[in-house]
N, C-alpha and C positions, 0 to 999 in steps of 0.2 A: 252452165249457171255460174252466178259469181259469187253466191252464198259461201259462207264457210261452213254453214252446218250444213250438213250432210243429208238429214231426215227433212228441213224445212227445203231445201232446194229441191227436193223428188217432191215431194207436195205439190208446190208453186209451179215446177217444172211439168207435175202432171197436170195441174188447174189450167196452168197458159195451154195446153195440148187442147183441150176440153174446149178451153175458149175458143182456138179456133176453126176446131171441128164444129162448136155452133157458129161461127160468121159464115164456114162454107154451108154445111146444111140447113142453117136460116136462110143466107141471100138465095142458093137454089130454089129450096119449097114453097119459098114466097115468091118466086120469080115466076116459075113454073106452075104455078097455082092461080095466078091470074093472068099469064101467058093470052089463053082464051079474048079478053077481055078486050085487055090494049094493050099494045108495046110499050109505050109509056109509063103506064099503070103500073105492067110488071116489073118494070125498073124500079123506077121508086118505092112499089112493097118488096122489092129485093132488097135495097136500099135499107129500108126501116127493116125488115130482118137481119140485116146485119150487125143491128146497135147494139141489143142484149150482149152477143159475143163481145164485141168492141167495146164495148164498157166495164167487161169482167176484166179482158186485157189488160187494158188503162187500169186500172185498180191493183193489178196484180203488179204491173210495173212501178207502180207508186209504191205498194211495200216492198218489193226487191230495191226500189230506189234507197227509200228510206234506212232500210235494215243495211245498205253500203253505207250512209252517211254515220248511221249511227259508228259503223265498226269503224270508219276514217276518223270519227270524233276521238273515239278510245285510243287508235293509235298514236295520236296528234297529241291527249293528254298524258299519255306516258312520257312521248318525248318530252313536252314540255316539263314536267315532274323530274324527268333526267336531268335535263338541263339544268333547272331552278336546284337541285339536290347537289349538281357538281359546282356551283355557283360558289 
């Protein structure tokens, strides 16, 4: 994980895990669940099983995104503060 706190990256690190143990055991149970039916079918309810997880992912990747940008910003304004301060 790229966090520096410690507590929020075991979080987020657990959440992405969770996320995607449901992409596999949604695209499975839906695949497998309408198996019977059509090949096709079960594709694409495998398919749309897999969104839930995939959309927690994407979510989860946006705050670890974000919570990088923020701490590059912090870094970025010290230096700059250094800079302007030895000026």
């Amino acid at each position: 994980m790229r966090l520096t706190d410690k507590a929020a990256g075991f979080v987020i690190s657990f959440l992405l895990g969770i996320g995607w143990a449901a992409v596999l055991i949604g695209s499975i149970s839906s695949f497998f669940s309408f198996y019977h039916i059509s090949f096709l079918f079960a594709v694409l309810s495998g398919l749309m099983g897999t969104l839930p997880g995939l959309i927690a992912i994407l979510l989860l990747e946006h705050i670890i995104t974000a919570k990088e940008r923020l701490a590059e910003l912090k870094r970025q304004t010290l230096l700059l503060e250094k800079i302007f301060i030895d000026d």
